[in-house]
N, C-alpha and C positions, 0 to 999 in steps of 0.2 A: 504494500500500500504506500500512495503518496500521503501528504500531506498537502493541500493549498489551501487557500482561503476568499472566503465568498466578497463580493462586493464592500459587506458591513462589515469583513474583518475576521468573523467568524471560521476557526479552522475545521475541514473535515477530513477524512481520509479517503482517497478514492482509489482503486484497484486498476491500476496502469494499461494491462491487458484489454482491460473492458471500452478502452477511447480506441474511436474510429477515425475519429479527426481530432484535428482542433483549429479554429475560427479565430480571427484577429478581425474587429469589425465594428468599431476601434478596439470593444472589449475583448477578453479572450473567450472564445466558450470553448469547453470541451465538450465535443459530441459523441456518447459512446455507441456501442452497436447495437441498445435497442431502440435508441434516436432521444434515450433521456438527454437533457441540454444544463450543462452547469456553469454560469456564468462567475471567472475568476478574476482574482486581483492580477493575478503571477501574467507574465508575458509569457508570449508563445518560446522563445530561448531559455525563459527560467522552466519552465514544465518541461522542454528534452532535456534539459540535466537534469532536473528530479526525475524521470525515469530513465536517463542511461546509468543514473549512480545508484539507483532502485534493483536495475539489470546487474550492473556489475557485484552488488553485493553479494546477489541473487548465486551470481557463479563463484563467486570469490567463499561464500559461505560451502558449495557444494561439495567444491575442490579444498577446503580446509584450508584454505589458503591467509595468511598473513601479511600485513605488509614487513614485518622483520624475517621470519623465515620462508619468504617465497622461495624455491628453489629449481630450477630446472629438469624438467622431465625426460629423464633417462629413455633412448631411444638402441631398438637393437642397431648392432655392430653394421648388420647386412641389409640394409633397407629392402632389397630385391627379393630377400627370400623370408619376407613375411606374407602370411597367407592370412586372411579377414574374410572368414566365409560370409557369403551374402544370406538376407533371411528368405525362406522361403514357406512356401503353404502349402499345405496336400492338393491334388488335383481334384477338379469340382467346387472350388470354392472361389470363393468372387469378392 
């Protein structure tokens, strides 16, 4: 979840995923995908960094990751002779 705030100031949280757009018009709106409309203080450049730093924490949390022990991820010797089977489905299925 983000955090913005409404015209009066008021903060709410709102679920990143769920915006389809967002509208500069002067105001900012954010419109999400079932066309609810929420009109914010933040500008359209402050709302993508609250969701690219929303995202990255997202993955930064996943991977256990830190900003003092990030460490680089150990890759085989032989890049050539790594095998990644693809997924597959029984036949008949759709």
């Amino acid at each position: 979840m983000i955090i913005v705030r409404r015209l009066t100031g008021q903060p709410f949280a709102i679920n990143p995923d769920l915006i389809e757009r967002i509208e500069c018009t002067p105001d900012t709106i954010l419109v999400l995908l079932d066309g609810t409309r929420y009109i914010v203080n933040e500008s359209l450049d402050e709302i993508v960094a609250l969701i690219q730093d929303h995202r990255a924490a997202i993955v930064a949390r996943s991977l256990n990751i830190s900003a003092t022990d990030a460490a680089p991820v150990e890759r085989p010797a032989d890049d050539d002779n790594v095998i990644v089977p693809l997924p597959t489905r029984p036949r008949g299925e759709k």
